[in-house]
Structures are given as structure tokens and as C-alpha cells.
C-alpha positions in Angstrom: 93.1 -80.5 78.2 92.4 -77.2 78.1 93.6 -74.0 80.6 90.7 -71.9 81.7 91.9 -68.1 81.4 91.8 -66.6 85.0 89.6 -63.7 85.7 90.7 -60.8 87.1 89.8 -58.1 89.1 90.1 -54.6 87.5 89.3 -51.2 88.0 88.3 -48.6 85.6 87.0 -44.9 86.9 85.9 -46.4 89.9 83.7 -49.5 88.9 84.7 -52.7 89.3 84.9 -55.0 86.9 85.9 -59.0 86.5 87.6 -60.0 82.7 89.1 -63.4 81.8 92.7 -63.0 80.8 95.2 -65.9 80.6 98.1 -65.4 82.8 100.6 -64.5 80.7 98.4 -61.8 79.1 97.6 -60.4 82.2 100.5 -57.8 82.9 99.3 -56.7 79.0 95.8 -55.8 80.2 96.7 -54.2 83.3 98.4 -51.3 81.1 95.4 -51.7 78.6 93.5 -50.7 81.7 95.9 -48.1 82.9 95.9 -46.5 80.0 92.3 -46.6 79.7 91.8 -44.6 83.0 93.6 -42.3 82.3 92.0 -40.8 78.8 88.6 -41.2 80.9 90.2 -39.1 83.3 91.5 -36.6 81.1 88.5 -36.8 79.3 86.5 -35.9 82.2 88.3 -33.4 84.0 88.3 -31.6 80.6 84.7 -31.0 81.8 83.3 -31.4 78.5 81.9 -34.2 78.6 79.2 -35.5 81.1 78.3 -39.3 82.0 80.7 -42.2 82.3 79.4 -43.9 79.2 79.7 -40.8 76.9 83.3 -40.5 78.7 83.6 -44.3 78.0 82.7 -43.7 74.4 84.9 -40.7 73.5 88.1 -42.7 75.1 87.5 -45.4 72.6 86.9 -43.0 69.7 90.5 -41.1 70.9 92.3 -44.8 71.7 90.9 -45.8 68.3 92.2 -42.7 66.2 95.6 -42.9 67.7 95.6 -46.6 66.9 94.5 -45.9 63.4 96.8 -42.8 63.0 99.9 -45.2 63.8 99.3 -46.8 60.6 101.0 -45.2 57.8 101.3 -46.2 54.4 99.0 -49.4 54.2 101.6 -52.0 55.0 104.2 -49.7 57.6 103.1 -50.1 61.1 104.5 -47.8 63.6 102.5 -49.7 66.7 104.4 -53.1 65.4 107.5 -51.1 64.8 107.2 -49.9 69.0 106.4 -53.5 69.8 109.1 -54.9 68.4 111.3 -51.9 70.0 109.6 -52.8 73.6 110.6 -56.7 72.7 114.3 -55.5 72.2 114.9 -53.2 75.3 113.4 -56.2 77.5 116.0 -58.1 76.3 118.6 -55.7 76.4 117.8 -54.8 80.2 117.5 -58.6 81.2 121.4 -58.8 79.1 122.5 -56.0 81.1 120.7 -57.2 84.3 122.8 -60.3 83.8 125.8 -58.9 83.6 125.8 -56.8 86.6 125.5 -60.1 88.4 128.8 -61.1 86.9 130.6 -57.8 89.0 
């Protein structure tokens, strides 16, 4: 038996839009999203650019260079280095979290 992702509702400069995302990968897309409005924002209240598709088009080609750009070296891999980081403060806050219970 197989579990069906959910779709969800999201909204990127404006338009609406429904994706399938599995649960536990949905708070993951929602700052995916977030972070995606905002370069098209930037992008477009830069005024250089004209037309949500061409707005659309140079946020992938910035979100693609920055992603690229994070790779140093062939093998080192800053974005899996921050990943990991992330991992380790969620852990450290819920440590910390638990011990403020204790007081």
C-alpha cells in the first residue's frame, strides 16, 4: 500500500498554484516557495525585467548559480555542509527546549 503525496495549495507572485508534496516534505517546500517569491520580487522591482515568465526564468538562472556556486572543489559541498549545520541546531534547540522544561 502506497501513501498518495497531498497536494498543496501555494502561492507564487500572485498565482495560484496546486503541487503534490508528501507531508513531511511539505514545511521544505513552503521555504522553497518563499524563497522563490522573493528573487521574483527582487527581480521585479529591479525593474529590469518585464513579464512573470522572463522574471520566472531569471530567478531560476540566479537560484541555479548560487546553487552551483556552493559547490567548491568537486567533492566539498557547502549547501550539504549548511544542511547538516541546520540538522544540528534543530537538535540543539529541541535539547535546550527540553531542558527548560526540567526548571
Amino acid at each position: 500500500m502506497s501513501v498518495e503525496p497531498k497536494g498543496l495549495q501555494i502561492n507564487i507572485m500572485g498565482r495560484e498554484f496546486r503541487v503534490a508534496c508528501p507531508e513531511e516534505e511539505q514545511k521544505g517546500l513552503l521555504e522553497a516557495v518563499d524563497y522563490l517569491n522573493r528573487k521574483m520580487h527582487e527581480i521585479r522591482d529591479h525593474g529590469k525585467v518585464i513579464g512573470l515568465e522572463r522574471i520566472a526564468i531569471m530567478a531560476a538562472l540566479n537560484i541555479a548559480h548560487e546553487f552551483l556556486s556552493t559547490k567548491v572543489g568537486g567533492s566539498f559541498d557547502i549547501a550539504e555542509i549548511k544542511r547538516r549545520m541546520a540538522g544540528m541546531e534543530t537538535v540543539l534547540d529541541q535539547a535546550i527546549s527540553d531542558q527548560s522544561e526540567l526548571f
